[in-house]
N, C-alpha and C positions, 0 to 999 in steps of 0.2 A: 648231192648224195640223197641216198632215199632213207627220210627217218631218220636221220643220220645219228642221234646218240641211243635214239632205243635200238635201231639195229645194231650197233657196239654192243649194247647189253646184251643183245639175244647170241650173237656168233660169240662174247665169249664165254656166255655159259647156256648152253646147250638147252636144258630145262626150261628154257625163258621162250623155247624157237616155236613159233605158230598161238603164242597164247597172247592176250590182251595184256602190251604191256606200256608201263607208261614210267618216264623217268621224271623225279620230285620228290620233295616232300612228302610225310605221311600226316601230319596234324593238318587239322581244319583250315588253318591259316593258310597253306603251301597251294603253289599252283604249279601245273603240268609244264615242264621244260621242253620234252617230247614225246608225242605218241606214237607206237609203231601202228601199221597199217592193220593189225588185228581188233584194238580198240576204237581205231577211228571207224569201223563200221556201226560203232555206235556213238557217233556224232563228237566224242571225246578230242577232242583237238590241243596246243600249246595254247598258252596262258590262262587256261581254264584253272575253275577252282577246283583244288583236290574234291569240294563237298560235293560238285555238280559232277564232276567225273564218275564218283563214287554212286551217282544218284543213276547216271546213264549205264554204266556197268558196274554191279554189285562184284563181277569177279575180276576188276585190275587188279593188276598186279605193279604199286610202285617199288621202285627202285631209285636211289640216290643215285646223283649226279658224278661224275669222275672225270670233269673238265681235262686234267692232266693224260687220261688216256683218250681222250676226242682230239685232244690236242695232238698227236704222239698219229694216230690214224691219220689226222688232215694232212702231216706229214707226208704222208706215206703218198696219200692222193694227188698232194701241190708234186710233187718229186717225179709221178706218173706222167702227168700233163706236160711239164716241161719235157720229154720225152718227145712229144710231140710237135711242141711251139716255146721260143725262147718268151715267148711276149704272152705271159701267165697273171690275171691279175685276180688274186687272193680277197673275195668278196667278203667272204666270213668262214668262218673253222668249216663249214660244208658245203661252200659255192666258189664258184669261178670263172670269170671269163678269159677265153683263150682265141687271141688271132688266127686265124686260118690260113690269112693272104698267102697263096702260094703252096699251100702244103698239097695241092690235087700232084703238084708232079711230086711227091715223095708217097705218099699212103695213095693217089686215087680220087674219086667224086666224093664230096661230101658225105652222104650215107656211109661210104668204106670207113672216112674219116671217123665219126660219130662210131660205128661198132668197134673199131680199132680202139678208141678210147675205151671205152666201156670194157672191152677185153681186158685192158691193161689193169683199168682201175682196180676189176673186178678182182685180177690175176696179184697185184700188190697189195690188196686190203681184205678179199672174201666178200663186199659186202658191193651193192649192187647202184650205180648212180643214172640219173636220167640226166641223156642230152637235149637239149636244144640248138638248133646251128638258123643267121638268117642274115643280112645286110649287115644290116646292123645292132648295137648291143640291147637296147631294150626290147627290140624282138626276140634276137635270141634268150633273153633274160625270159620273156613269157613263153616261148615254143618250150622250155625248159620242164616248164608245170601243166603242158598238153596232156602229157603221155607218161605219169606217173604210176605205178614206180617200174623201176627199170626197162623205159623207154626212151624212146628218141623221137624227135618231132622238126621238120624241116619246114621254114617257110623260104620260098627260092624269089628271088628278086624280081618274075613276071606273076607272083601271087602274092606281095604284098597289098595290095591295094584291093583285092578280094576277101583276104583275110582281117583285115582292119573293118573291113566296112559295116562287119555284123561284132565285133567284135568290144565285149563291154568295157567303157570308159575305164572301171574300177581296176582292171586288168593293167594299166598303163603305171609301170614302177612311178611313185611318189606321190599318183592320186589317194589322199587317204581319205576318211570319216568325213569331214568338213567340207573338203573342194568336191568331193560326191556328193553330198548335199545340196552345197550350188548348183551345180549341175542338174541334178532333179529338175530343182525350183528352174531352171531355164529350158529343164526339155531333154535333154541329154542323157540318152542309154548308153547309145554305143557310142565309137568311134566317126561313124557314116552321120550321127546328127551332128557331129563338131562342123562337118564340112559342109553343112547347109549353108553356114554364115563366116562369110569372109575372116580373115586375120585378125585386119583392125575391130573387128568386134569384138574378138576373144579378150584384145591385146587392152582395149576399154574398160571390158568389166574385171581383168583378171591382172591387169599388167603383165610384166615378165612373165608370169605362171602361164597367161593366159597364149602367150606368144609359143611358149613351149608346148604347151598343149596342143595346139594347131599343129607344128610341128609332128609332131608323135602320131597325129589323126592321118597324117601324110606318110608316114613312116620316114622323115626324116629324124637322125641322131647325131651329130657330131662326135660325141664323145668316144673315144681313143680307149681302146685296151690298155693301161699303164701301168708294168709291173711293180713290184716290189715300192707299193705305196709308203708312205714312211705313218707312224702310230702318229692319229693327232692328239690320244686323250691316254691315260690310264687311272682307272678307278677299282673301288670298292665298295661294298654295301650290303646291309646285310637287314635281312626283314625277323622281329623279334617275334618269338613266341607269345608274348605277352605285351600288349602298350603299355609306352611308362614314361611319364614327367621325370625321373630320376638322372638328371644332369652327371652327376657322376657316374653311371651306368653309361650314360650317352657318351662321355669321356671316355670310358674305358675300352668304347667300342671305337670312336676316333684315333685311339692308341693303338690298336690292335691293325687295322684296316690302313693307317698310314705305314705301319710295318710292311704290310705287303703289298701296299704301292710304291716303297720306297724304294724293299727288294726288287720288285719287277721291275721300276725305272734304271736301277743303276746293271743290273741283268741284261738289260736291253740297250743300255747306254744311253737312257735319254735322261735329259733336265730339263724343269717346265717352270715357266714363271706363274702362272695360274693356279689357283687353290680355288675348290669348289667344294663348298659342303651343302648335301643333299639332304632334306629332309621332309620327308611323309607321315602325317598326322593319322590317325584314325578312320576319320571318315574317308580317305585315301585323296585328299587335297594334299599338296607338295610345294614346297617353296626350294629354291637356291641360292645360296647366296655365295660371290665371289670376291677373291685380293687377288692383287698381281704383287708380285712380288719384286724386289730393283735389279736382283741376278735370279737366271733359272737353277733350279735346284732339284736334288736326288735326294737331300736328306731326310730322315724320319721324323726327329726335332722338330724340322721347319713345320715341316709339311703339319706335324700333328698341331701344333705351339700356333699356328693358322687357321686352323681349322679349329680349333678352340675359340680364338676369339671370335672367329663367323658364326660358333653358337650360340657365344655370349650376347651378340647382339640379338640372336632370337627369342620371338617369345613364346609362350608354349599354351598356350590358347584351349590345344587338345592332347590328351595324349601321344607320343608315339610312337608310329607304328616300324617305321624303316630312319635307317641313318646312313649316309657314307661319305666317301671324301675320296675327290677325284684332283690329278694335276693335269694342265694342259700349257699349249702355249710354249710349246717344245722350240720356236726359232733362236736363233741367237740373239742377244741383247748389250751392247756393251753395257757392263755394270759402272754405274755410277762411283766414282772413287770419292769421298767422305772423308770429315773430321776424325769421324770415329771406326775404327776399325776392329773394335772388338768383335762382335758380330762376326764378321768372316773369316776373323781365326779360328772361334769356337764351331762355325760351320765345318771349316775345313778339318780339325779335328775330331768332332761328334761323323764327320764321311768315312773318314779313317776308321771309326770303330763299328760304322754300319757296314763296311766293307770287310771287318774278320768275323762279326757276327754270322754275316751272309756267307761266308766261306764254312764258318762251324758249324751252322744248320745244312748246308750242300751237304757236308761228308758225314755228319751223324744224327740228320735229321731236323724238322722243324722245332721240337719239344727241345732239343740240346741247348739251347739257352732262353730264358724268358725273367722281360725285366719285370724289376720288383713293383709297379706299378697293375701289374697280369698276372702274379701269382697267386694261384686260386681262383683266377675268374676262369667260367667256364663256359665257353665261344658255342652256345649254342644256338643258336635260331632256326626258323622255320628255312630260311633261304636264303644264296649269297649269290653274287655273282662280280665277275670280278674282268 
């Protein structure tokens, strides 16, 4: 999708269409979620600081975030695609890739294919996405970002090896900051210098990485369209207005935040043995620390009663600046059967009552009950995501 949450802001309120606009935060602290293509003429991009945003265009215009209606749109988009092809695989709320094998005899040549999507999308949501189509998926993953915004970009299986050859390393999904680095220091712009020097060299200085990277410089990819991936993680996190050593603040915010992973988990249906609590200092250095737990769990309890003690082992050196706490580790586990089984009655119990809470905030909202540990706090921060 092009933009894909600032264009949401703009089609659903009218006023916002053709102007500089950018979704986030408004205080100093907050950074840019998305920009639409009217700001980005002035260099304003995602994860920028609200201050440098503000420095490059004095007239943005932010707007807050509304995950639930981006969510509610991807909808609309994933629902289009399968339209198309059974074998849809769900990248992220604005991406996808979709099989092709075989659809020229239903829709035509790939080009028909490509504007026929784009019609549909365009036709289910208003809002305007760029195709990419090629062999294979990390081509097509880059043809995708040729011909932005709402465009389409074909590499055909007798112009891979034309296109690769001038084609910059950086471009190749999963080379980031670091392995571009390496690469510098060894020579390496594009694609076409990978293939000066045999495999086993890559495979030397880079191991695995390095093998796949050859790979890629060939336009070979293995990897398989595979729909309806299952969640490996669910988290929460939220960045403070303010840095703060205040441990019971910090608490209040691990209570809060396991709530709404708690909710999402058991919504979704999943239980995870893994607790992860997230923590970002000031100077914007970050630590993790993790428990596995003996059964996977959906409870709020656990999850928060875990995440507590992963704080207590921290120590707080600086302010700060960000907290969260995420579950993973979704497989099954036979649970260990024990002496003591208190524990798993009050789990199963304290499930029971996260599962009518969660019914009574569905039907009359999230405010309709809030425990006495949260009464009167007031969940503001610069940022969340979830």
């Amino acid at each position: 999708m092009d933009a894909f949450f600032a264009s949401v802001e703009q089609m659903d309120n009218p006023e916002l269409r053709g102007k500089p606009v950018a979704v986030g935060g408004t205080s100093d602290r907050s950074v840019v979620s998305a920009a639409s293509y009217e700001v980005r003429r002035y260099g304003v991009h995602s994860a920028m600081s609200v201050v440098k945003a503000r420095k490059l265009c004095p007239e943005i215009i932010l707007v807050p975030g509304r995950m639930g209606r981006y969510k509610e749109v991807s909808h609309l988009v994933m629902d289009a695609l399968r339209e198309f092809s059974p074998t849809v695989e769900q990248a992220s709320v604005d991406e996808a890739y979709l099989d092709g094998t075989g659809l020229e005899r239903l829709f035509g040549p790939v080009d028909e294919i490509g504007r026929r999507i784009k019609a549909r999308v365009k036709e289910a949501t208003g809002l305007t996405c760029s195709v990419g189509a090629a062999p294979v998926r990390f081509l097509a993953k880059i043809a995708s970002d040729m011909d932005k915004p709402d465009g389409m970009f074909i590499v055909r299986h007798e112009e891979v090896a034309e296109f690769l050859q001038t084609l910059p390393v950086g471009k190749i999904p999963g080379v980031g900051a670091k392995l571009l680095e390496v690469l510098k220091r060894l020579g390496v712009r594009t694609c076409g210098d990978i293939l000066l020097k045999p495999g086993e060299y890559w495979e030397e200085r880079l191991g695995k990485y390095g093998a796949a990277l050859y790979d890629r410089a060939r336009g070979i990819d293995p990897t398989p369209v595979t729909p309806c991936e299952a969640a490996k993680s669910c988290s929460a996190e939220n960045t403070f207005r303010e840095d703060t050593t205040d441990r019971a603040l910090l608490r209040k915010w691990l209570l809060a935040q396991s709530e709404r992973v708690g909710e999402d988990l058991r919504r979704h249906g999943y239980k995870g043995r893994t607790v992860t609590l997230k923590v970002k200092y000031a100077d914007f250095s970050q630590i993790t620390r993790s428990r596995s737990l003996e059964a996977r769990t959906d409870n709020t309890a656990v999850i928060f009663e875990t995440a507590c003690g992963l704080l207590e082992q921290v120590k707080l050196p600086r302010a700060v600046r960000l907290i969260g706490v995420g579950v993973s580790n979704f497989g099954a586990r036979p649970r260990q059967v024990t002496l003591f089984e208190e524990a798993p009655r009050r789990q199963e119990a304290t499930s029971e009552l996260d599962k009518a809470v969660d019914r009574v905030r569905r039907r009359f909202g999230g405010q309709a009950v809030t425990r006495v540990e949260l009464l009167g706090f007031k969940k503001k921060p610069t940022n969340s995501a979830d």
